[in-house]
C-alpha positions in Angstrom: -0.6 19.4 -11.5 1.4 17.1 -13.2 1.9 14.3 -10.5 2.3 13.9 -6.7 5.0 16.9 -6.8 2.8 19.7 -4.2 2.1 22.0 -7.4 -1.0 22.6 -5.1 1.1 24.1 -2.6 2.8 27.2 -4.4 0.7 30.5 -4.4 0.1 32.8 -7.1 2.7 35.0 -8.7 3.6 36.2 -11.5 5.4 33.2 -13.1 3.4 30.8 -10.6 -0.2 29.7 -12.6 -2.0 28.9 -9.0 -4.0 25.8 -9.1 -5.7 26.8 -5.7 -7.9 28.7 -7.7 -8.9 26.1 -10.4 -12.3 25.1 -10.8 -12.2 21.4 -8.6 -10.0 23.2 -6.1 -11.2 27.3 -5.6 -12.8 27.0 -2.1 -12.1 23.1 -1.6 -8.8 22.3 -1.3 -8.0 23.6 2.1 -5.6 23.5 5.2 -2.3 24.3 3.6 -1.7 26.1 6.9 -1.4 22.7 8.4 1.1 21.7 5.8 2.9 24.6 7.1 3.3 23.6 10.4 4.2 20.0 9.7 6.9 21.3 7.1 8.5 23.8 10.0 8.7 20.9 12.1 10.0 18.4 10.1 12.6 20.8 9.4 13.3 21.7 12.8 13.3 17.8 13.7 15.9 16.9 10.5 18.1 20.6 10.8 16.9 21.7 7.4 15.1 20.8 4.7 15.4 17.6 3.5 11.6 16.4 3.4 10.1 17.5 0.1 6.4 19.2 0.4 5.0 16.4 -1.8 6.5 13.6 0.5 4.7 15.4 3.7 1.7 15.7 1.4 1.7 12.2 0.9 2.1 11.0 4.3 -0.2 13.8 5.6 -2.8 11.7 3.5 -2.2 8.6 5.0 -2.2 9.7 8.7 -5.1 11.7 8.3 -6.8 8.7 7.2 -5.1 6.2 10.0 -6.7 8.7 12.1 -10.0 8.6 11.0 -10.1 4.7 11.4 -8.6 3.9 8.0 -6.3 1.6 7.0 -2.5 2.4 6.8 0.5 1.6 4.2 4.2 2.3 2.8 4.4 5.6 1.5 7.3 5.4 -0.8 9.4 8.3 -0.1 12.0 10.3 -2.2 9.6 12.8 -4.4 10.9 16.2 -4.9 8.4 19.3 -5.0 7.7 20.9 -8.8 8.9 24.3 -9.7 5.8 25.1 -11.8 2.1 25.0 -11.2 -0.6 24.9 -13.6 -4.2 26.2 -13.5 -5.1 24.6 -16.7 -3.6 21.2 -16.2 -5.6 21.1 -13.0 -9.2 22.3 -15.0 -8.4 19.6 -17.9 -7.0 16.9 -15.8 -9.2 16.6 -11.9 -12.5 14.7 -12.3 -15.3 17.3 -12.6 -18.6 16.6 -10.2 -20.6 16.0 -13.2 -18.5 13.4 -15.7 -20.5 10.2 -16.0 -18.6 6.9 -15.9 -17.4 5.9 -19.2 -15.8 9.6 -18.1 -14.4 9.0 -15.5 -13.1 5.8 -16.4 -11.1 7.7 -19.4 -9.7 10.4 -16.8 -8.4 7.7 -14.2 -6.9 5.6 -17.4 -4.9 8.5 -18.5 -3.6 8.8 -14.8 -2.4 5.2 -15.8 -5.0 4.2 -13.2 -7.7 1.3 -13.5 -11.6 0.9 -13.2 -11.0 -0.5 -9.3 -8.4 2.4 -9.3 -11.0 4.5 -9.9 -14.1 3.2 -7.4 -11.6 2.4 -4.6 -10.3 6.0 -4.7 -13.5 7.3 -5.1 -14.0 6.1 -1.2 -12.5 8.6 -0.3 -15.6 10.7 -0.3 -16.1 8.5 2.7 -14.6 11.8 4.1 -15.5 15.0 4.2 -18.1 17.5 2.2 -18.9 18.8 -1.1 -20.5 22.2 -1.7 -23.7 23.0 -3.0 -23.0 24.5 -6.2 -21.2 20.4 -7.0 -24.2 19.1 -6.6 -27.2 21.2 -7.2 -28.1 20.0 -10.3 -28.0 16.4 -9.3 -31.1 17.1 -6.7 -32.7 19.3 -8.5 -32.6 17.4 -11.9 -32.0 13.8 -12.0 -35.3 12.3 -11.9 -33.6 8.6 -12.0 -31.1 6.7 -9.7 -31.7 9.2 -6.9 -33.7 8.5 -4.0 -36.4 11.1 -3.9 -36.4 11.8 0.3 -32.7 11.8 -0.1 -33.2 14.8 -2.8 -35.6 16.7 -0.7 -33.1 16.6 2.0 -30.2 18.1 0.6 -32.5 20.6 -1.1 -33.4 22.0 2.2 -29.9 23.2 2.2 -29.4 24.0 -1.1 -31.2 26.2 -3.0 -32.1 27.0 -6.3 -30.4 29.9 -6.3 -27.4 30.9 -3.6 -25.4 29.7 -1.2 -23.4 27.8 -3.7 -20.9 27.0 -0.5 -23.5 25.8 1.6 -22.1 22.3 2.3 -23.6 18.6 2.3 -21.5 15.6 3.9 -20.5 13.0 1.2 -21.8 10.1 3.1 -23.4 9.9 6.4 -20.9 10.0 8.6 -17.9 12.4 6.8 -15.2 12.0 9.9 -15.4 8.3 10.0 -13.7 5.7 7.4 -16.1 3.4 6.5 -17.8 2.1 3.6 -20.7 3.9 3.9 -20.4 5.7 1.1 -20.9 2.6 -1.2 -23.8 1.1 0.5 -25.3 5.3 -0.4 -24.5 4.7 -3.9 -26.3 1.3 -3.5 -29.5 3.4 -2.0 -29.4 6.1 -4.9 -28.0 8.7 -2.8 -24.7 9.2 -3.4 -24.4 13.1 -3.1 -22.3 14.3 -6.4 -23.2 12.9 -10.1 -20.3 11.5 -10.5 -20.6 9.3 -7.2 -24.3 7.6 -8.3 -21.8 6.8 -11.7 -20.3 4.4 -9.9 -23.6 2.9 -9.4 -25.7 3.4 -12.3 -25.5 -0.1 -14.2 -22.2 0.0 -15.3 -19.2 -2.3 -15.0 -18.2 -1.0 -11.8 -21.5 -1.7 -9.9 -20.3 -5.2 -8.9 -17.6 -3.7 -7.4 -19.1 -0.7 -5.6 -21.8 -3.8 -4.1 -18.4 -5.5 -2.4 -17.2 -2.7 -0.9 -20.7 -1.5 0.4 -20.7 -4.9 2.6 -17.1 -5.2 2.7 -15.4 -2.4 4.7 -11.9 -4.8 4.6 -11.8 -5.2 1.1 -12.3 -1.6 0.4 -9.8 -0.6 3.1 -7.1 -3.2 1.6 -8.0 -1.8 -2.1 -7.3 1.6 -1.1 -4.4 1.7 0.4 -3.1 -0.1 -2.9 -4.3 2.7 -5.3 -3.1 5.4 -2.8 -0.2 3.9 -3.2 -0.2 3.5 -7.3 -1.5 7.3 -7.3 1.4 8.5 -5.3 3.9 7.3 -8.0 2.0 9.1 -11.0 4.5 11.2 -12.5 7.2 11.7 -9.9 10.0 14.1 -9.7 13.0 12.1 -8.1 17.1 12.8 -7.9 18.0 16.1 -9.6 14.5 16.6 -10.7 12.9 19.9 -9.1 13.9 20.7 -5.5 13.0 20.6 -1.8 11.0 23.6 -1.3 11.6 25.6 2.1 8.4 27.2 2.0 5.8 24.8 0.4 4.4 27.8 -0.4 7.2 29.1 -3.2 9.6 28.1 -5.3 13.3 28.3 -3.8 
């Protein structure tokens, strides 16, 4: 977890400090299997290994968002996978669910990321879903900047108490890149805590008000910070290795 070098990819052993099983990602980061199959046939395709885990990765990201209606860009190719993992790195360094803005903003800056960095990325919960025990307190608790139906909906699917993996959609329509996801924030019902941040009269709520209206704008902005993120702390030239199994060191 140090940059874009698939760190997430190696499994436990006894040398290897797993970050599958760190707090953001333990249940949530999902479909390595797919990885897999992409990395055995980009092999296949090129007569060995010569794509890096962390360069699939990377374009995996983009496709999957290209195919969800999203915009496209460069990936900048040449990363070479990490020998090492860390657990720790990954509990101190990933965004928590719960940080507030002024947070948030001092987590992205150590990335070497920016304040629009740091809203345009957090589109990406444009996608997807979050599980209960992310955002339980949020509906239960926060009496301001949350619509009150919006509450009473998710409650009916999460509980005081249990099913901590029940899951919520982060916007309304979680397959679909949009910008709907903004305009939520805009209503007070953006799902985690650190979502309604992004909307809670602070320096990014300007910004959050563009993108809610302006789907090409946001698109345009992410692709830029996808772009900036994938160059965080690379490993290039005789820097760690091309894994053969994303799964393990060589």
């Amino acid at each position: 977890m140090s940059g874009c070098d698939a760190s997430i990819l190696l499994d436990q052993t006894a040398t290897i400090d797993c970050e599958k099983t760190a707090r953001p990602n333990n249940n949530s980061a999902r479909g390595c299997e797919v990885i897999d199959r992409i990395k055995s046939e980009v092999d296949r395709v090129c007569g060995g290994p010569v794509v890096s885990c962390a360069d699939i990765l990377a374009v995996a990201a983009r496709d999957s968002v290209v195919a969800l209606h999203g915009p496209t860009w460069e990936v900048e190719l040449g990363r070479r996978d990490s020998t090492t993992a860390s657990r720790t790195t990954a509990n101190n360094d990933i965004p928590t669910p719960l940080m507030d803005l002024p947070a948030l903003i001092d987590n992205f800056k150590k990335q070497g990321l920016d304040e629009e960095d740091l809203v345009a990325l957090s589109g990406a919960h444009t996608l997807g879903f979050a599980q209960c025990s992310t955002f339980r307190n949020r509906i239960y608790n926060e009496i301001t900047n949350i619509d009150s139906t919006f509450a009473s909906q998710r409650q009916a699917n999460c509980p005081r108490s249990g099913g901590d993996s029940n899951l919520a959609s982060l916007d309304p329509t979680p397959a679909l890149f949009d910008s709907k996801y903004f305009s939520n924030l805009v209503s007070k019902k953006g799902l985690l805590h650190s979502d309604q941040a992004l909307f809670s009269g602070g320096e990014t709520d300007e910004l959050v008000k563009t993108y809610s209206t302006n789907l090409r704008t946001f698109s345009k902005d992410f692709a830029k910070s996808m772009i900036k993120m994938g160059n965080i702390k690379l490993l290039t030239g005789n820097q760690g290795q091309i894994r053969v199994d994303c799964r393990k060191v060589n």
